[in-house]
C-alpha positions as a LaTeX table, in Angstrom:
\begin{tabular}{lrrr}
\hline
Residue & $x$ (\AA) & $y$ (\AA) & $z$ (\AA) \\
\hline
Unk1 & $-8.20$ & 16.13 & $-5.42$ \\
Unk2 & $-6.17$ & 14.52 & $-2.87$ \\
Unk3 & $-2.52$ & 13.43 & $-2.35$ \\
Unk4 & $-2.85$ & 9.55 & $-3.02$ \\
Unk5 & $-5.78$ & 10.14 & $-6.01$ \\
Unk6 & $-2.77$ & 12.13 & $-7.68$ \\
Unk7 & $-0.40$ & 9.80 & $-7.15$ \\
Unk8 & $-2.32$ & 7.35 & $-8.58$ \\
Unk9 & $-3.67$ & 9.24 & $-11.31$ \\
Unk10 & 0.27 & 9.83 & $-11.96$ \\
Unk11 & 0.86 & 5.97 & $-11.74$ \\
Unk12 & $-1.75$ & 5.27 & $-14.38$ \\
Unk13 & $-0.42$ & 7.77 & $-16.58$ \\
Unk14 & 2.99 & 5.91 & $-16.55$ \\
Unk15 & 1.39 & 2.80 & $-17.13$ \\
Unk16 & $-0.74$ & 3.95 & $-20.53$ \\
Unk17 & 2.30 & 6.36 & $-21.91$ \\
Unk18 & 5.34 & 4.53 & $-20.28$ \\
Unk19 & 8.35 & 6.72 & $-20.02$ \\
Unk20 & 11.97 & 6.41 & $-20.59$ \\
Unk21 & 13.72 & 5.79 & $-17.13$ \\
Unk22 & 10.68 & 5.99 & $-14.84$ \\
Unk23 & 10.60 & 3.63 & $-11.57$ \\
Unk24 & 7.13 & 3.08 & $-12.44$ \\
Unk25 & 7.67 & 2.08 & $-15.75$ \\
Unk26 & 9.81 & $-0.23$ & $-15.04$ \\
Unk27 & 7.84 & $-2.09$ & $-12.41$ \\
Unk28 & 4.77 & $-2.63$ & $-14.98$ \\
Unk29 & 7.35 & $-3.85$ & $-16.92$ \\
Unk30 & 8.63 & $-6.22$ & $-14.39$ \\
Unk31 & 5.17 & $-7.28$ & $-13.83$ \\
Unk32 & 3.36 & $-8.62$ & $-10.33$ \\
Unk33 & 5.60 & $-10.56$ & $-8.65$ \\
Unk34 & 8.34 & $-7.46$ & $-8.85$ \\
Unk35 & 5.36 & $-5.11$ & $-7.54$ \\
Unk36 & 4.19 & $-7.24$ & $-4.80$ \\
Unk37 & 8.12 & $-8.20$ & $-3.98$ \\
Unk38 & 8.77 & $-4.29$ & $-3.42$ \\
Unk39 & 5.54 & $-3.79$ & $-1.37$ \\
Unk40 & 6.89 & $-6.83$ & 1.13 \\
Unk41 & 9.95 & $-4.81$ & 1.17 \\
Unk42 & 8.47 & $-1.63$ & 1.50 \\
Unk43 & 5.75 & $-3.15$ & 4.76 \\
Unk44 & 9.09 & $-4.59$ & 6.62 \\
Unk45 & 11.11 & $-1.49$ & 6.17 \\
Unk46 & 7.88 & 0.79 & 7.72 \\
Unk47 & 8.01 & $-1.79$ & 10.88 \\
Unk48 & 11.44 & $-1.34$ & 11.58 \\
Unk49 & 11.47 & 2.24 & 11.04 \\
Unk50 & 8.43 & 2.03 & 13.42 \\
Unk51 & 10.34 & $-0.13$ & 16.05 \\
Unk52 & 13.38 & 3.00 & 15.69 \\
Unk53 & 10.54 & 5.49 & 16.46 \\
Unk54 & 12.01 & 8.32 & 14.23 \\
Unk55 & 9.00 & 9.79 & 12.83 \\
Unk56 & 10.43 & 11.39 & 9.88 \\
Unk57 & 11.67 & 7.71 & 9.17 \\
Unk58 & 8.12 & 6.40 & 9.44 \\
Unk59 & 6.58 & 9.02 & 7.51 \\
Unk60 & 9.24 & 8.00 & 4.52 \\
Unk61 & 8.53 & 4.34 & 4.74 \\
Unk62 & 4.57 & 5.08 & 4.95 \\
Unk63 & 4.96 & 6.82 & 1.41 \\
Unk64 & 7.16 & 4.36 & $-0.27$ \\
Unk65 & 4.42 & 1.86 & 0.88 \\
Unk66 & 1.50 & 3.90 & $-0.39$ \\
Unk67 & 3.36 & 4.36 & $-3.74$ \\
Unk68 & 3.79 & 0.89 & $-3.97$ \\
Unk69 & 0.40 & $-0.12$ & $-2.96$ \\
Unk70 & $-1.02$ & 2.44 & $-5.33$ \\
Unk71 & 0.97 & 0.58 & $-8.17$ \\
Unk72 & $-0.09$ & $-2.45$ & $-7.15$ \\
Unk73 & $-3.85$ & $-0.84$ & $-7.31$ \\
Unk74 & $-3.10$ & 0.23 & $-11.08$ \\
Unk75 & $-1.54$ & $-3.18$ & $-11.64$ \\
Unk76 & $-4.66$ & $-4.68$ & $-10.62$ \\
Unk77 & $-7.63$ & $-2.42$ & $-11.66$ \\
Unk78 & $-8.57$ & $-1.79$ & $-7.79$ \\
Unk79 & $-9.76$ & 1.89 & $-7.81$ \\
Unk80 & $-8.91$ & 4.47 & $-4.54$ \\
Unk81 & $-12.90$ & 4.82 & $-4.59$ \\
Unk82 & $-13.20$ & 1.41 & $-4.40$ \\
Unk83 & $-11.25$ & 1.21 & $-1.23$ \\
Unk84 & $-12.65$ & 4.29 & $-0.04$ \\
Unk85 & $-15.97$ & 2.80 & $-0.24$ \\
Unk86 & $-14.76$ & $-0.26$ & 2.10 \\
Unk87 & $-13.07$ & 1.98 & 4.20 \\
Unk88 & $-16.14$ & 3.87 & 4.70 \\
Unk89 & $-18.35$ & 0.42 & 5.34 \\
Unk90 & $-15.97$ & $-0.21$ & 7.92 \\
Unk91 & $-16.28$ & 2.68 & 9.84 \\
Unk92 & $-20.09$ & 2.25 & 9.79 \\
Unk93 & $-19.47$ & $-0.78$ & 11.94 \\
Unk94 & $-19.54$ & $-0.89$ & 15.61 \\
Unk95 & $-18.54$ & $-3.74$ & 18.09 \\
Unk96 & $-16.64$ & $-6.01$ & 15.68 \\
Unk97 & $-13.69$ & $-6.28$ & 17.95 \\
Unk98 & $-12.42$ & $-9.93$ & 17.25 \\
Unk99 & $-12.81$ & $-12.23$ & 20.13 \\
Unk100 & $-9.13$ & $-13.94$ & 20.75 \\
Unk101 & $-8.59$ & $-17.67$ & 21.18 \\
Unk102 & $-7.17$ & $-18.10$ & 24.28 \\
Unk103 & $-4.87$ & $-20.57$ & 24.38 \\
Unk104 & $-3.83$ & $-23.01$ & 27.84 \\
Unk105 & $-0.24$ & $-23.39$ & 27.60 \\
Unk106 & 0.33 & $-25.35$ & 30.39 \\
Unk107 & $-1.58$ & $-28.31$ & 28.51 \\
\hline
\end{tabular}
């Protein structure tokens, strides 16, 4: 098995036999809008830690945003083969770089 399948394997645990004191525990008990308010946290913090350019920074903020992401999977019954399986559509693609609007902004 793989890193993030344990950690969400972990997650789900917590979920269906909560524990006294966990983080994880507690946000299933906050519910969605305290999950999705830490991953909005957790996305800005990874930019600026990007922006600084200290890698072991950015490798901390990547995994506090995967653990959150991973509870928000749990929260809402999206499986890591499910997004493996769109990952791996994706990369079957080829030539699907966006075209830009282009904008005049002397007008």
């Amino acid at each position: 098995m793989d890193a993030f399948q344990d950690l969400y394997d972990t997650i789900l645990e917590r979920r269906e036999n909560p524990q006294e004191g966990s983080y994880t525990c507690y946000l299933f008990a906050q519910g969605l809008d305290k999950i999705l308010k830490k991953l909005g946290e957790e996305c800005a913090e990874t930019l600026i830690a990007a922006k600084n350019g200290e890698k072991s920074e950015i490798i901390a903020e990547l995994s506090d945003l995967a653990f959150h992401a991973a509870v928000l999977m749990v929260q809402t019954g999206v499986t890591p083969g499910e997004v493996a399986a769109e990952l791996e559509k994706r990369s079957a693609k080829q030539g699907n770089l966006k075209q830009f609007h282009v904008v005049d902004k002397n007008t």
